[in-house]
Every structure is written in structure tokens, then in C-alpha cells.
C-alpha distance (Angstrom), angle and dihedral (degrees) to the residues before:
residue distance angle dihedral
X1 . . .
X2 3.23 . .
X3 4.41 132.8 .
X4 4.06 104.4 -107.9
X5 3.42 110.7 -139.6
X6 3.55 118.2 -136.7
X7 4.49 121.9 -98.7
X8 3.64 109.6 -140.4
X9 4.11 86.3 -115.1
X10 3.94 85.4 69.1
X11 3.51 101.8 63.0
X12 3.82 124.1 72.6
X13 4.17 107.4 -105.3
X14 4.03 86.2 -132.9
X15 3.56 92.0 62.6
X16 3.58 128.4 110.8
X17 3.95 115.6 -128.2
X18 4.02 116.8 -103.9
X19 3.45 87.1 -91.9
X20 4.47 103.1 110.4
X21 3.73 96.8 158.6
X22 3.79 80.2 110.0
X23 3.81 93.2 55.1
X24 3.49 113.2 79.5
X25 4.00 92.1 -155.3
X26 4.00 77.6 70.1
X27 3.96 101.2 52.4
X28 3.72 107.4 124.9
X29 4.38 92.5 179.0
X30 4.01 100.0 51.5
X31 3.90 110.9 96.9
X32 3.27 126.6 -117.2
X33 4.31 126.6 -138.7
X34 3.88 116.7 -139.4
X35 3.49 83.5 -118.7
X36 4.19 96.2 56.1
X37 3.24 143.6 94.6
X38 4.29 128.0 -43.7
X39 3.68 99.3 -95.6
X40 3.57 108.2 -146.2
X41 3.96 116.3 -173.0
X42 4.08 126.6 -164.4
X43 3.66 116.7 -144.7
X44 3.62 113.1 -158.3
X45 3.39 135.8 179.9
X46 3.86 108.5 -171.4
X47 3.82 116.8 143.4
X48 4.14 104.5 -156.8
X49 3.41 129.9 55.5
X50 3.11 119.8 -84.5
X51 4.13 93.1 4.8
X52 3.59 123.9 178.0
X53 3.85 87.0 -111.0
X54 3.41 91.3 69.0
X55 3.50 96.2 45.2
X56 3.97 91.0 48.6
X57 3.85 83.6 55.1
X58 3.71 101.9 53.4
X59 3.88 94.2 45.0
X60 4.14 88.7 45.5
X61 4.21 81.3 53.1
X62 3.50 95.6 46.4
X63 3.79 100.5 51.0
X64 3.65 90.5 48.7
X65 3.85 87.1 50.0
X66 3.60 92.0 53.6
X67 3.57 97.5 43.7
X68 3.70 89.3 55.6
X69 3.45 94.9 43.7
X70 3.69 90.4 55.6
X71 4.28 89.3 55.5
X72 3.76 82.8 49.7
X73 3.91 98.9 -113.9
X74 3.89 117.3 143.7
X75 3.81 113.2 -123.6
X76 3.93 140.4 170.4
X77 3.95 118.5 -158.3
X78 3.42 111.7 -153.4
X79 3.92 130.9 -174.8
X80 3.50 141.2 -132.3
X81 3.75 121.6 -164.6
X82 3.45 105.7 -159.5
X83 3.92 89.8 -169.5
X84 3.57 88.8 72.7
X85 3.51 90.4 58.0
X86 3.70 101.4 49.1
X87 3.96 99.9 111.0
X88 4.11 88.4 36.4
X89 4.30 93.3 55.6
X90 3.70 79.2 46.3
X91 3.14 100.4 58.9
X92 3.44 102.5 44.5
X93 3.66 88.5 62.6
X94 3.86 91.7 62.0
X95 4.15 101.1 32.2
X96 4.24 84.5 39.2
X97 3.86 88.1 -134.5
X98 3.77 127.4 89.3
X99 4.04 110.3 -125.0
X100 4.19 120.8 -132.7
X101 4.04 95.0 -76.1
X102 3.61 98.2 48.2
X103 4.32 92.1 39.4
X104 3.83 83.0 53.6
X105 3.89 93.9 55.4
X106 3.43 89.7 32.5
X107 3.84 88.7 64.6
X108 3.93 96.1 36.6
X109 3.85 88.9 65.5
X110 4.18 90.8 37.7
X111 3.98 86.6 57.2
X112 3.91 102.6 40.6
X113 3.34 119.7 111.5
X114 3.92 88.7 -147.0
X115 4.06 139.0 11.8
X116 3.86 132.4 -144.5
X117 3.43 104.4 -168.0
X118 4.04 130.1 -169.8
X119 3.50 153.6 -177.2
X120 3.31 157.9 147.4
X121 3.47 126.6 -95.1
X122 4.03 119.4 -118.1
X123 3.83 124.6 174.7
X124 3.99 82.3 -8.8
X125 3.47 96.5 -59.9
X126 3.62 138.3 82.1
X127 3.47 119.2 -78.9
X128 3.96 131.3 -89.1
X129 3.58 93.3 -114.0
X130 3.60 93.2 59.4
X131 2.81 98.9 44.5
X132 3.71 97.8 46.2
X133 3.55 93.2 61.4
X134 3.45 95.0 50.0
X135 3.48 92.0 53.5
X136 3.75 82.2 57.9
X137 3.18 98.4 58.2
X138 3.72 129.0 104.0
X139 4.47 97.8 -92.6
X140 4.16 81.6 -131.7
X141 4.00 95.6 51.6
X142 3.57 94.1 96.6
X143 3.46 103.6 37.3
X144 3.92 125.8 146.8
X145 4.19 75.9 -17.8
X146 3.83 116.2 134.9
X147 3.98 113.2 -119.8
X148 3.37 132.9 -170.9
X149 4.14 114.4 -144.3
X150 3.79 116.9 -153.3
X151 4.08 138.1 153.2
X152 3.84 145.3 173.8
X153 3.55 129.6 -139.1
X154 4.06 136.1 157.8
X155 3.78 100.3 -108.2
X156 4.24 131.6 35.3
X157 3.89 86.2 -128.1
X158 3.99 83.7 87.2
X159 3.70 101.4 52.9
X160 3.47 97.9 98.2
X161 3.91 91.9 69.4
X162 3.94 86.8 87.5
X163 3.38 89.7 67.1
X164 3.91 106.7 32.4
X165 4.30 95.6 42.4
X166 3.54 110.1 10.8
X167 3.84 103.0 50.1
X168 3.65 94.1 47.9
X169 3.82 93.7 50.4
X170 3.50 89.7 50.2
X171 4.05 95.6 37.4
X172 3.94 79.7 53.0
X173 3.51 97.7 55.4
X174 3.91 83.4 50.3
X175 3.85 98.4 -120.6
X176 3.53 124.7 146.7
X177 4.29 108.4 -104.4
X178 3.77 113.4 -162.3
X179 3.75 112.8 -125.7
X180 3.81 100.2 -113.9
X181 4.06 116.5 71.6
X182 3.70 119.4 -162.3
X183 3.55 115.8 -138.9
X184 4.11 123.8 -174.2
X185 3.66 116.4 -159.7
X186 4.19 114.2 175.6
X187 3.80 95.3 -105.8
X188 4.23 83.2 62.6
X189 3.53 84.3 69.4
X190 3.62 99.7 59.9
X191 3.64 90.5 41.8
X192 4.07 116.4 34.9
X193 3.74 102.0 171.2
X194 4.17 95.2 94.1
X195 3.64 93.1 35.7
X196 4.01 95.5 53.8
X197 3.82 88.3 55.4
X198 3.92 94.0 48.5
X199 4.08 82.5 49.1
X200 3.83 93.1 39.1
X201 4.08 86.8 49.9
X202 3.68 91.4 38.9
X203 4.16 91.6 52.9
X204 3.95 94.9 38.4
X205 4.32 88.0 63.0
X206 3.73 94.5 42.9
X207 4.22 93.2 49.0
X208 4.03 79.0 43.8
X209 3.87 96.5 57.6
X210 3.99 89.6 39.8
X211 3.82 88.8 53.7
X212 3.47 95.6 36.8
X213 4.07 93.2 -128.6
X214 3.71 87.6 128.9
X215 4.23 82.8 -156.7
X216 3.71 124.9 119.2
X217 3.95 125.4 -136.3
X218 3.95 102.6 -110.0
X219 3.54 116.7 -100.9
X220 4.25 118.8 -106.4
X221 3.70 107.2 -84.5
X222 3.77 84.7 -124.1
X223 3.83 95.9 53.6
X224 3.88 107.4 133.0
X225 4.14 86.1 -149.8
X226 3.77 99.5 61.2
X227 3.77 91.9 48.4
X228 3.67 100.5 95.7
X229 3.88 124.2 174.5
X230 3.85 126.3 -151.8
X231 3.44 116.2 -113.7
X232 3.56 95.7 -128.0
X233 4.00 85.4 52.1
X234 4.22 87.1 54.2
X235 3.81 90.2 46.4
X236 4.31 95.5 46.9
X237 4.06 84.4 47.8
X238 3.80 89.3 51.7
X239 3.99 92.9 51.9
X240 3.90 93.5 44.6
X241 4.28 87.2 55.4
X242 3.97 86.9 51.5
């Protein structure tokens, strides 16, 4: 399996090009005072550019910064690209110490208050980059910190690698995974409507652990997922068609 990288058709004419270093929700150098805002910071792990990784990332970021914003709480989201740190995480494996780039990312994800984190699937798994860098990372990072999971890939049939490789690394490393996973297949490109209310759902639980609300934003009234029949309905319907 392999990361699909983006036609120009796929992404919305009105939006602005990967590069944030103009958006000041996306600094990664500017301080921040205990008494700031929620610093939220996107991992991703896309390969091309742009990649629908990144763009899963960014729209992940800005619902939860618009679902805090509506509660009123400050927040920054700030992004690392891990494939600008490729040849650093690799290093660091070999020298055994992580060089200025990687330290600084290193300490971006140490000091947020939350994580999104995404990739794309390969072999049914997350990718070696990501995983790299997690392995990297200090095994206390992440935790009691809330994390969002989240990955692309070019076909459905991988979706279930949320569940079966990135919860349990994150689980391991003790963080705090909100319930609902977002997975991006290429067909969710073509049509967004099911995969803004898995990223709507997704961003609702993490603004709810950063507030400490502990609610959820009700799902659409129209959402396919929350329409669940009784068995005993299923198994009259079945009798009536025979």
C-alpha cells in the first residue's frame, strides 16, 4: 500500500497550500506562558507533497480549533512534519542522540497539552516513519495526554489498522486515545460528507478531554452510524421478506 498523493481536482480551489508558516495557529518556535493558550500539535507522517495525510491533519486541527474556540478556550495548533525529519530520526538511531530539528519536535509533542496524530497506512500498518519517531520519543511523552489517532490509505479494506496498530502503540505509551478514529480511504475524497462527521466526532472528544466536559457533540440526525436496529427488529424484517 502505497500514500496517494493528492490531484489538484481533489483539493478545494479556496484552500491555502500546506504551507502554515504564515498562520500563527501553526508556529512551532513562539513560546508559550503556563498561563496560555491549549497547544495542540499535529503529527503527520505524509510522504508527497501535498498528501492527503497532511490534508487529513490540518482539517482534524482545525475542527478541534473551532470547537474550542466556540467554548471560549485559547488554543494554538502547531505542526510537525515528520517528513522533514526523516534523515534526523534516522540518525538518532545510529549516533543514539537526537540532533537540533528532531530535539525541537521532540519537545513540541513533550509540551502539548494534546496530539493529533496521522499516517498513512503501509502493509496495513502505520508507516516506519511514524513510527520511528515515536519510538524516539521519550516512553513518558504522552502520558495521561489526550491523542487523537488518524490515517489515510487508498482503499477502506485498511481502516481497521486504527484500531489493531495504532491504539495499542498509543495505549502502550499510556496516553489517553479518544474513542472515535478517523480513517481516509481515496473514495472520502470524492465524497466528504461521512468523513467530516468521523472528523467532526473525532474533534468534539478531543476539545471534550481538553476542557474536561467529558460530553460529546451529538451525532447528525442523519448519521448512518447512530442508526442502530434491534435485533429482534432485523430478524421480524427477515421473516416478513420470506
Amino acid at each position: 500500500m502505497t500514500e496517494f498523493p493528492l490531484q489538484s481536482g481533489d483539493r478545494p480551489a479556496a484552500e491555502a497550500p500546506d504551507d502554515r508558516a504564515n498562520d500563527p495557529r501553526y508556529s512551532a518556535n513562539e513560546p508559550v506562558s503556563p498561563s496560555g493558550p491549549l497547544r495542540v500539535v499535529v503529527v503527520s507522517a505524509g510522504l508527497s507533497v501535498p498528501s492527503s495525510t497532511r490534508l487529513l491533519a490540518d482539517r482534524l486541527g482545525e475542527a478541534v480549533a473551532r470547537d474550542l474556540g466556540a467554548a471560549e478556550v485559547p488554543v494554538r495548533v502547531e505542526a510537525v512534519e515528520l517528513r522533514d525529519l526523516a534523515n534526523d530520526i534516522a540518525q538518532n538511531f545510529t549516533a543514539g542522540f537526537p540532533g537540533p530539528k528532531l530535539t525541537a519536535a521532540l519537545d513540541q509533542v513533550t509540551g502539548a497539552d494534546a496530539v493529533i496524530a496521522v499516517t498513512p497506512i503501509f502493509t496495513a500498518s502505520y508507516s516506519g516513519l511514524f513510527k520511528s519517531f515515536f519510538d524516539v520519543l521519550d516512553q513518558e511523552a504522552l502520558t495521561g495526554k489526550p491523542v487523537l489517532i488518524a490515517a489515510t490509505g487508498g482503499t477502506a479494506r485498511h481502516s481497521l489498522a486504527l484500531e489493531h496498530a495504532l491504539r495499542p502503540l498509543f495505549a502502550y505509551l499510556r496516553a489517553v486515545v479518544v474513542p472515535t478514529a478517523v480513517y481516509a480511504a481515496s473514495e472520502d475524497w470524492g465524497n466528504t460528507d461521512g468523513l467530516n462527521r468521523r472528523i467532526d466526532r473525532a474533534a468534539a472528544e478531543l476539545a471534550a478531554l481538553l476542557t474536561g466536559s467529558g460530553g460529546r457533540r451529538a451525532a447528525p440526525a442523519d448519521d448512518p452510524l447512530e442508526e442502530v436496529v434491534p435485533f429482534a427488529e432485523q430478524l421480524a424484517a427477515l421473516r416478513v421478506q420470506e
